[in-house]
C-alpha positions in Angstrom: 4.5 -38.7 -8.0 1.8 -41.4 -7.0 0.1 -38.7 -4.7 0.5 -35.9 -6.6 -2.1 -33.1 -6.7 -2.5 -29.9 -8.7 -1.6 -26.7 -8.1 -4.6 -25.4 -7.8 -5.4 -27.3 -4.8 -1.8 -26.9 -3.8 -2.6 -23.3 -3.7 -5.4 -23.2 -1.4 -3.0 -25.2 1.0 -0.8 -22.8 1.1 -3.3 -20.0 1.6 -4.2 -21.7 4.7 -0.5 -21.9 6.0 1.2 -18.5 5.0 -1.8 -16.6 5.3 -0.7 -17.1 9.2 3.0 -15.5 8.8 2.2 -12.9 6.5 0.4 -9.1 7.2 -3.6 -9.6 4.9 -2.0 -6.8 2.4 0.5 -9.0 1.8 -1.8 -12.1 1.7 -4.5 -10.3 -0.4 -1.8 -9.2 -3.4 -0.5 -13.0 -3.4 -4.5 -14.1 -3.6 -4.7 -11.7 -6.7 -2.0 -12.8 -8.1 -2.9 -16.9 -8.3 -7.1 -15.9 -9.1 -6.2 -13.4 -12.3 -2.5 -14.6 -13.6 -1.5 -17.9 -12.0 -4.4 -20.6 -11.4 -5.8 -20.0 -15.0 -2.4 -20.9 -16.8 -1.7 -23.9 -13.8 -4.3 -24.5 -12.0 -4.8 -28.2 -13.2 -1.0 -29.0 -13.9 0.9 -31.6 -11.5 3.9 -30.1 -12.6 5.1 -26.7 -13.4 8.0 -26.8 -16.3 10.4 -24.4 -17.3 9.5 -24.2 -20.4 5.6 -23.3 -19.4 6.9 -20.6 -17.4 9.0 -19.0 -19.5 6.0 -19.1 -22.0 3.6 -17.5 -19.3 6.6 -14.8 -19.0 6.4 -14.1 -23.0 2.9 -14.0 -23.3 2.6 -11.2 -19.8 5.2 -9.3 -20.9 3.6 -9.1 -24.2 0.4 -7.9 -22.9 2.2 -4.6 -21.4 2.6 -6.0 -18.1 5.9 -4.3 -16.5 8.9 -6.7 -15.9 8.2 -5.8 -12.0 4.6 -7.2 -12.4 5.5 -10.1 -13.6 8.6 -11.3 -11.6 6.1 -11.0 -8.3 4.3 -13.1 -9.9 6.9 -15.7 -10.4 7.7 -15.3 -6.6 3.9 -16.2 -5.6 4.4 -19.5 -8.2 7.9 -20.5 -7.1 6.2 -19.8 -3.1 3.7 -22.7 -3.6 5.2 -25.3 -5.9 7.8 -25.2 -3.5 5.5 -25.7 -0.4 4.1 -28.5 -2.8 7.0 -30.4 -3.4 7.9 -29.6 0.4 4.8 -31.7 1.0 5.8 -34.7 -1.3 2.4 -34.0 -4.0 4.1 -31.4 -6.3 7.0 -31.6 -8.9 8.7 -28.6 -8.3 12.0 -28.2 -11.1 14.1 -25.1 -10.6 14.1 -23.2 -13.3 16.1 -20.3 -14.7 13.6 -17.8 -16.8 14.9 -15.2 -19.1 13.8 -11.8 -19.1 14.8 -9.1 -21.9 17.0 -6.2 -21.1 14.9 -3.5 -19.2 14.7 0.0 -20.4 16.6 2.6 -18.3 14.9 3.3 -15.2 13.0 6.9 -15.3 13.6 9.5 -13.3 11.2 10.1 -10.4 9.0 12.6 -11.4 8.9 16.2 -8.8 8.0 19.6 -8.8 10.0 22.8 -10.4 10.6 24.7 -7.8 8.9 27.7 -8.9 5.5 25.1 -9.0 6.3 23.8 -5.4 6.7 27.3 -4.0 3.6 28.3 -5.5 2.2 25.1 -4.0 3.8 25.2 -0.9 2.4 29.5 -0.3 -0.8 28.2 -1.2 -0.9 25.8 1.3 0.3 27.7 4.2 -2.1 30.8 2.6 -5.2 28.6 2.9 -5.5 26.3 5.6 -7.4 23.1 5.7 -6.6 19.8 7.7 -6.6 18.2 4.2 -3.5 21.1 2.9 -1.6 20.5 5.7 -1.6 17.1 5.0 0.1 18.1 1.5 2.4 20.4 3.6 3.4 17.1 5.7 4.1 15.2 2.9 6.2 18.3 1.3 7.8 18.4 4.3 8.8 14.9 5.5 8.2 12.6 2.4 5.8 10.3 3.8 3.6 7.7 1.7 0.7 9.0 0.8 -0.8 5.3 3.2 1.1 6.8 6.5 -0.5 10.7 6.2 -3.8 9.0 5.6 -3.3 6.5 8.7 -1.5 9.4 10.5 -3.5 10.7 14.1 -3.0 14.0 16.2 -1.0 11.5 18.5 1.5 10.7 16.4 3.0 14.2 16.9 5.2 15.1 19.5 4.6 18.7 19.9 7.2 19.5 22.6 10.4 18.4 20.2 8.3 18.8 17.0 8.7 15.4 15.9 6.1 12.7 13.9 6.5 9.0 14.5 5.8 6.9 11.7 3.7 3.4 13.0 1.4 3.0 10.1 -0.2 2.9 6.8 -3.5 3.1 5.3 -4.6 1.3 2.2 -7.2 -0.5 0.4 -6.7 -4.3 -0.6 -8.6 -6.7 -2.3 -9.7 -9.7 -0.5 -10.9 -12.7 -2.0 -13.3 -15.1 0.2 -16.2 -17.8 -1.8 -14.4 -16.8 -5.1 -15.7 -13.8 -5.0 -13.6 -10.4 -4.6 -14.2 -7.3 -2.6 -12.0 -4.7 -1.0 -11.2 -3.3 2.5 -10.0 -0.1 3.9 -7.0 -1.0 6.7 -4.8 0.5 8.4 -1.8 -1.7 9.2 1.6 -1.7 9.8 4.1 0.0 7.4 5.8 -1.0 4.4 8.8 -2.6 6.0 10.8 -2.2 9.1 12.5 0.8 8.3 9.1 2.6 7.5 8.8 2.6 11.2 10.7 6.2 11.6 10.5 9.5 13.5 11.1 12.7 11.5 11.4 16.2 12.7 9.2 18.9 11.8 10.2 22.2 10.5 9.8 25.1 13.0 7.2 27.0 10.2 5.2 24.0 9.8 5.1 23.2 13.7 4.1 26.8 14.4 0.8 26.2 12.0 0.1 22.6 14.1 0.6 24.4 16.8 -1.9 27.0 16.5 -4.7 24.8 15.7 -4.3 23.1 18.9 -8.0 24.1 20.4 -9.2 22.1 17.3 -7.4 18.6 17.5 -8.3 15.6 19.1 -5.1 13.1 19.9 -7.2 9.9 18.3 -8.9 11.7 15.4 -6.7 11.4 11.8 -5.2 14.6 10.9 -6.1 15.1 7.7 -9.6 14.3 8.6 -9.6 15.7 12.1 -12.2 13.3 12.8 -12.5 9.6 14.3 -13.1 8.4 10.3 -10.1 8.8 7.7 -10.1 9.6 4.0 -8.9 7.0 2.3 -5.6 7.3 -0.5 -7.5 7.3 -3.3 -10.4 10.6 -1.8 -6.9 12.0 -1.2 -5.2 11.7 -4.1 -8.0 12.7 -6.1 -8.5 16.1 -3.8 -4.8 16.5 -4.4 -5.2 16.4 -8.3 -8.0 18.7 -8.7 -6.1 21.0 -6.3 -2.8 21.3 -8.7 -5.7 21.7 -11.3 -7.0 24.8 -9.7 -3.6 26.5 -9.2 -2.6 26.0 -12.9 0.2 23.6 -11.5 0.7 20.7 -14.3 -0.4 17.4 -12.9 2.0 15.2 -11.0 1.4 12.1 -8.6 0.8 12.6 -5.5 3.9 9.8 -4.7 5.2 13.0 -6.4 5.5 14.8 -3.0 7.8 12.2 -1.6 10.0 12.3 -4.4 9.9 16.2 -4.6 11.0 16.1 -0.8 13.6 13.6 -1.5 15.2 15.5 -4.6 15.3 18.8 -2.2 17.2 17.4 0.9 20.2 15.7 -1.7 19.9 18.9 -3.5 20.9 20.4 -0.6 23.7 18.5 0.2 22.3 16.3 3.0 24.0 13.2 3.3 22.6 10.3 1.8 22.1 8.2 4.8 20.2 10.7 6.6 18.1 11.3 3.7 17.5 7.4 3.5 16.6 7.1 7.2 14.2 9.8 6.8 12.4 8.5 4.3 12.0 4.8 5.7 14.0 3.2 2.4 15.2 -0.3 3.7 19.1 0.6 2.8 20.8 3.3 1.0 20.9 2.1 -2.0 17.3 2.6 -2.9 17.4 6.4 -2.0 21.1 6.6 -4.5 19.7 5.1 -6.9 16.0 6.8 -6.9 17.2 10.6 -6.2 21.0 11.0 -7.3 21.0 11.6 -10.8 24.2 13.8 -11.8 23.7 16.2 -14.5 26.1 17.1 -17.1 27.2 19.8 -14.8 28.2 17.5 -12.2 29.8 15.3 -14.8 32.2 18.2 -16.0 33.2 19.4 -12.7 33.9 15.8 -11.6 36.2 15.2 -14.9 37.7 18.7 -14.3 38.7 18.1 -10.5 40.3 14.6 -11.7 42.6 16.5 -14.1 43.7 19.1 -11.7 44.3 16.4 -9.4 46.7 14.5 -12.1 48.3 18.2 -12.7 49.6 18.2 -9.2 51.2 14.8 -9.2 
């Protein structure tokens, strides 16, 4: 193309546009994406070539960078060449990039129940604003972003329920090529993170005896007009395992130990999905259901009694 630009200067076009349709989180991961990974390698190309991709998808993947990592950065390049060549001063070629076969996706990682009963005693033993925020989490599975963001008024007391409208987290923003971050609190992760989740009668009996203490617009885990942030948080939640002897986990941990607990005991799948704000069922199957060997056998075994009665 006569006009062509490069995609550098393609970029910062698009900032300007998508920034509008898009929530700053959003914005500030795509921003990170084209400063560290994608301006560097084609910042001063016209044209982006399948064969320079795939070589940018070699060379990330050898640096340790996870398969994930890199495909969201692929999504951020294919975003503005296309936007480009929308605009008639890029050359945008499809192209069809090869990734090598993934290794088996791990397990979510949760607690032995003998360490999350010791966890959860502890917790109801020795009460803070900052353990029952743990005890929430235990409890409901949220992100450790919506306790953070969560307020006193975000709890229904009469039918002991929590309404899920928000997360907290801290984002990198770039502005005169120069990079800083900023604690927000936004709206959640997707559509379905928007949710209401009942609260067990134990834990609503704790809430509710702490009511002379709680102001509706202060943060609960806070209980004051200023939050603590995810990281405080999950730092106050390691060194808290730490002090009960309980081997370190995440504290995304909680969620999943929540989420392992309701299929464990046999709740249906779609209830556990809703609860947990997953965008369809499929993401909660194929993060928490894992049948052991067990299940395998008795499966096979009720197959063959079911051939024997033919």
């Amino acid at each position: 193309m006569s006009n062509s630009i490069n995609f550098s200067e393609v970029s910062t076009m698009w900032n300007e546009e998508k920034q509008k349709y898009v929530k700053r989180s959003t914005m500030s991961v795509y921003q990170l994406h084209l400063k560290r990974h994608l301006i560097p390698v084609f910042g001063e190309m016209t044209a982006v070539s399948e064969e320079t991709v795939q070589s940018f998808v070699t060379r990330k993947l050898d640096s340790g960078l996870s398969q994930k990592s890199v495909r969201d950065m692929l999504i951020v390049l294919k975003m503005v060449t296309r936007f480009g060549a929308k605009l008639g001063v890029f050359t945008y070629p499809d192209w069809e990039i090869r990734f090598p076969p993934e290794a088996p996706r791990r397990i979510a990682p949760v607690f032995p129940l003998d360490h999350q009963r010791k966890l959860t005693a502890y917790l109801y033993s020795h009460f803070s604003f900052r353990n029952l925020g743990i005890l929430i989490c235990l409890n409901t599975g949220l992100r450790i972003g919506e306790i953070c963001a969560l307020k006193w008024n975000d709890i229904n007391e009469q039918f002991a329920i929590i309404t899920v409208t928000k997360t907290m987290e801290r984002i990198y923003l770039i502005e005169n090529d120069k990079t800083h971050t900023e604690l927000i609190v936004s709206s959640p992760k997707t559509k379905n993170s928007y949710r209401e989740i009942p609260i067990t009668g134990k834990l609503m009996k704790m809430i509710r005896s702490i009511k002379e203490r709680k102001n509706k617009d202060h943060y609960i885990i806070s209980n004051s007009p200023h939050p603590i942030e995810p990281r405080t948080y999950r730092n106050y939640f390691r060194k808290l395992l730490d002090s009960l002897a309980i081997p370190e986990i995440k504290f995304h941990g909680l969620r999943h130990s929540f989420a392992t607990r309701c299929i464990e005991s046999k709740c249906d799948y779609k209830t556990v999905s809703a609860i947990l704000g997953h965008s369809n069922i499929t993401t909660t199957m194929n993060l928490y259901v894992h049948p052991n060997i067990e299940h395998k056998k008795r499966c096979i075994d009720r197959m063959v009694k079911s051939l024997g009665k033919q």
